[in-house]
Steps between C-alpha positions, in 0.01 A plus 500: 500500500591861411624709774672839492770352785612271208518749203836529377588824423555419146159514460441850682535707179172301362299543808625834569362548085158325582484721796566846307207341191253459786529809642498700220162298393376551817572885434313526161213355687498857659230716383587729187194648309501677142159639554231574690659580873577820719698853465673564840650877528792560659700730705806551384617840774563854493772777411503853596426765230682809435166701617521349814212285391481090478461242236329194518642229275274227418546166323243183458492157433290365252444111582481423145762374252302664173189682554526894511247593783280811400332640797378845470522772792220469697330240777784261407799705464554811729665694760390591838478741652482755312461499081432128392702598201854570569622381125566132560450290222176318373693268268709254693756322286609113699698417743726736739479853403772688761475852536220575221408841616511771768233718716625853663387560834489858640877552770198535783437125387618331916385184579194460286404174275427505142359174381481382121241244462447253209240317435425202223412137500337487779814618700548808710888611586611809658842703528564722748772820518657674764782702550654192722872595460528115420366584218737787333617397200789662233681400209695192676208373623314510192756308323568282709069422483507493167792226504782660300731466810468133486559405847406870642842599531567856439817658301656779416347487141149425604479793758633745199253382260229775388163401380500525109288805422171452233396754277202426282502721177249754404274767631367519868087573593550689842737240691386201283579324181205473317462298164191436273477266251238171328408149600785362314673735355856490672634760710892572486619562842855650524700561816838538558693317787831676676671291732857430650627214386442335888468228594732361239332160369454209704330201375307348774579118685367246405374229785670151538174352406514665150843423422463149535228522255209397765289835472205256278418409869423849580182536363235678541731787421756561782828767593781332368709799537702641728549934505449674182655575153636842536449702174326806330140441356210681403154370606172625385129348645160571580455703822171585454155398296266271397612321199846407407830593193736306386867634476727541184782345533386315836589644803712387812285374780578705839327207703687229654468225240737284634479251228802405333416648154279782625550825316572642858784591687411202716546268258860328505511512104420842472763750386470877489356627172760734307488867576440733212754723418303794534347376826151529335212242513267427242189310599156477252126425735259366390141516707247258446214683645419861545542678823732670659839361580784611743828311356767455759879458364793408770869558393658226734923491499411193716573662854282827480235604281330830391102499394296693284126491336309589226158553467356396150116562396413214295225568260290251247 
């Protein structure tokens, strides 16, 4: 009879291989959903502004591998207290979305609450903010977050990296960007990136598990990453309204995809996109349904990031 007191140890590297093909069986058992679950916000912390006033930064977590949530501003989506609408999103792409946007709060702010709450699926999730100083955040922190730092080390060159700066082309409406154009007739988007050249390029690890070829066991879809690849993109998406655009040429995800051949910075076969020599970005949108749109582009040097929007009336 079979006894582990008697197993030689030339036969540990087999068991020890069973072992490892169980558990990671075991772990695809997991629950991993493409459709149909929860949005959780998040609380990602708070800086000081020049003004003396605060930012909020909020991030969410879309439980879903593909589906884009759309949940308007209303009974399901909204701040309190105060204005429900504080210019979160109402089109949640999947997955982890880490410091997504930002809410100013007046310097008189003190110890007060402000609570996001989502709403979909039958599932109710709340973030709160305070000023907790556990929560200040700055640009180490945020890269570190967002997983170019790898292990969360900081370094010289990561603390003298400056957020690339995005400029979108064209004339301003007040202190928007405003765009008209048809159901399907594309729109040409151009915005010019600056940036520093920092952090210099760093392709991101790659688990054990993967290199030895065993990531066919990870599914439903699981990280098989570890950290980020460091490198300058441009990423254009819907931030706001009810139908959806495609993209032309397809753009970048910004979510943690951390599938191995994800178009995503999370993806261990992804490599930076080349920069244009004149640092300018081209994009065409097409909308699908008329409305009206706000677009949301993120330069991302993969440690800091810089947002801006666009506000497009879509007409039939």
């Amino acid at each position: 009879m079979f006894t582990f007191a008697r197993r030689s140890t030339a036969a540990m590297p087999l068991f020890l291989l069973f072992s490892l093909l169980f558990s990671l069986t075991t772990q695809a058992a997991e629950p991993s959903y493409r459709k149909g679950q929860f949005v959780e916000p998040a609380y990602e912390g708070w800086w000081e502004n020049d003004d003396g006033t605060f930012s909020f930064i909020f991030g969410y977590h879309n439980e879903n591998w593909e589906e884009e949530m759309k949940i308007p501003v209303g009974e399901a989506n909204f701040f309190s207290p105060g204005d429900a609408d504080r210019g979160q999103p109402t089109h949640f792409l999947p997955r982890r979305n880490r410091f997504t946007f930002e809410v100013v709060v007046p310097a008189d702010w003190g110890d007060k609450e402000l609570a996001w709450t989502v709403s979909v699926n039958g599932v109710t999730k709340t973030a709160y903010a305070t000023l907790a100083r556990d929560y200040v955040i700055d640009n180490v922190v945020i890269a570190s977050e967002t997983g170019s730092l790898g292990a969360g080390t900081s370094s010289p060159e990561s603390r003298a990296n400056i957020a690339p700066v995005l400029t979108v082309q064209g004339d301003r409406t007040g202190d928007q960007i405003v765009r008209r154009v048809r159901v399907g007739e594309p729109l040409l988007v151009e915005a010019h990136v600056l940036d520093d050249g920092l952090p210099k390029p760093r392709a991101a690890s790659i688990n054990r598990i993967e290199q030895q070829g065993l990531a066919r066991w990870m599914e439903p879809p699981r990280r098989t990453t570890v950290g980020k690849t460091n490198g300058l993109f441009l990423s254009w998406n819907i931030y706001r309204g009810e139908g959806n655009a495609t993209f032309d040429p397809p753009q970048i995800k910004p979510w943690e995809d951390t599938r191995t051949s994800a178009n995503s910075p999370w993806g261990a076969l992804w490599t930076p996109p080349p920069v244009p020599e004149d640092g300018m970005y081209r994009t065409h949108v097409t909308f699908d349904t008329p409305g009206t749109y706000v677009l949301w582009g993120r330069a991302d040097d993969g440690g800091l990031y810089h947002d801006q929007y666009i506000t497009v009336h879509v007409s039939e």
